[in-house]
N, C-alpha and C positions, 0 to 999 in steps of 0.2 A: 504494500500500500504506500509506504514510504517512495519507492521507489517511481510509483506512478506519478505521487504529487511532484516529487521533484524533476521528472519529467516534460508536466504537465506546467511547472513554471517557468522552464528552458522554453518550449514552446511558446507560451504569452510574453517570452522577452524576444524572441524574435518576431512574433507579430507586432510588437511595440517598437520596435527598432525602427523610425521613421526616419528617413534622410533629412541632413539639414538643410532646411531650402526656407525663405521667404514666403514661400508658398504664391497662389494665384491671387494678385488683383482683383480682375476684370473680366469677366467673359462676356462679350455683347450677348449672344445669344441667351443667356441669363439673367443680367446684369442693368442690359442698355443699352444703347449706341454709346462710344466714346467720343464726344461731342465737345471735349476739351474744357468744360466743365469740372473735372475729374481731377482733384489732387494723393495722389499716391506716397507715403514714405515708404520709401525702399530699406531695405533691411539689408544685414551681413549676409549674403551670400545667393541664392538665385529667385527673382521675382519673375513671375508670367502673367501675360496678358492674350487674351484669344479673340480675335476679333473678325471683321467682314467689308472689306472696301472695296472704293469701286473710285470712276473718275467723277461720278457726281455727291460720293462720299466719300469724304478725305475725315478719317481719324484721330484725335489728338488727344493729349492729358496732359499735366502737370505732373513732376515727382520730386521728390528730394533727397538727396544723397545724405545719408547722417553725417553730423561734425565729425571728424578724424577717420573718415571712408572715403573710398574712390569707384566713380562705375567705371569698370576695366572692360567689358566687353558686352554686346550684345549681339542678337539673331534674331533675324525673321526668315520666321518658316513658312513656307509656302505648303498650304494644304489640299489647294488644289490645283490642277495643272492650266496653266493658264500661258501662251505662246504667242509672243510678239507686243510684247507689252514690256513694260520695266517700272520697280517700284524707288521709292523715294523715301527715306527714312529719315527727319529732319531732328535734329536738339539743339533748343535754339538756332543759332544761324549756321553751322555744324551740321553736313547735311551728305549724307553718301546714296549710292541707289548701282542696282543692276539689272540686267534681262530678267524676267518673274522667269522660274521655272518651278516643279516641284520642286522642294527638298528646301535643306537648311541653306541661309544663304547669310554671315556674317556682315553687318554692317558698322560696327567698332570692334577694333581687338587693338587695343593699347599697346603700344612699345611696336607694333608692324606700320598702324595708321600717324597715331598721335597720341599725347599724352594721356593718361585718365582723366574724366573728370572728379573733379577734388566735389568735397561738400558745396552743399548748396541747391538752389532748386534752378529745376532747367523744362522747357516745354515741348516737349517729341510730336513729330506730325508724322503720319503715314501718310503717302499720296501712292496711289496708283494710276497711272498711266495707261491708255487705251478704252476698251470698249466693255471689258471684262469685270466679274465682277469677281473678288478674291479673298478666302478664306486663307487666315495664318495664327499662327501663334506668334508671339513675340517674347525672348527666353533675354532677361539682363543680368547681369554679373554684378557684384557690390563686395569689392574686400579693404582691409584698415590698411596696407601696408602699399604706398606709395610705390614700390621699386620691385613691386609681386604681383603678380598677379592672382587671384581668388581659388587657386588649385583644390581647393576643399570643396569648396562651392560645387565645380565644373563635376568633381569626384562623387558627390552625395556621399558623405559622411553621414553613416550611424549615432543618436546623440548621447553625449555621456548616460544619461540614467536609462536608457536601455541598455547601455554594457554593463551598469552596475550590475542592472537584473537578471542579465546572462551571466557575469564572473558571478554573482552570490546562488544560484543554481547549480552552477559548475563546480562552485566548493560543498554544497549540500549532496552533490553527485561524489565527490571526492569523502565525504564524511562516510557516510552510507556504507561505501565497498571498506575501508577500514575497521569498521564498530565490527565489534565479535558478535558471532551467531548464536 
């Protein structure tokens, strides 16, 4: 019986084992349109937005970088296949874009493009270009160390108090097979 519960609490510490992420913002389809109304504080490590443009809607929001963090990179995904078009991702005046195709398609990665940006708030436009209209997700990075990039974040890190509840299972598994019968 002993041997079940402890078990059975290795188990609930890896169903509890959530990655560390920021988690979702936004999802128009739930949410609303992002009509740039929308101020966001971004958090340590990866924030997402899920959204639906087109050339007669153009996307936007507010966010803010916390004091002593940098957003070191971001992605727009394309979720649906869309050809001969090209999108446009703007922060502040800050503004990159390329051919829409499916798939992930980077439009900041700090130390390739330019620097991070440091704290503060900043306003992100999405434009799409053409006749189409375009499903994506929108994936941001947020890490504290100026001269690094967010590599936990990009990784999904497990968060301490689920390894707690995994290592104290694993020593109650360790007790167990020792105690005399």
């Amino acid at each position: 019986m002993r041997t079940l519960s402890c078990i059975l609490t290795l188990a609930a510490g890896l169903a509890l084992s959530a990655p560390a992420s920021a988690g979702v913002l936004w999802n128009e389809s739930i949410d609303g349109d992002l009509d740039g109304s929308q101020i966001f504080a971004f958090d340590i490590g990866r924030s997402d937005a899920a959204g639906r443009a087109s050339a007669l809607d153009q996307d936007a929001f507010t966010f803010t970088v916390p004091t002593g963090a940098y957003l070191w990179a971001g992605v727009f995904s394309m979720q649906t296949r869309y050809e001969g078009g090209a999108f446009t991702v703007c922060i502040d005046a800050w503004c990159r874009g390329t051919a829409t195709h499916k798939g992930d398609r980077p439009f900041l990665k700090a130390n390739n493009y330019e620097d991070p940006f440091p704290s503060g708030t900043y306003a992100l436009t999405i434009d799409i270009h053409g006749a189409a209209t375009v499903d994506y997700e929108l994936f941001m990075y947020v890490g504290t160390d100026p001269e690094r990039p967010p590599l936990l974040a990009l990784q999904e890190v497990p968060e301490p108090g689920a390894l707690a509840l995994i290592g104290g299972a694993l020593l109650g598994l360790a007790a167990l097979k020792r105690r005399p019968r």
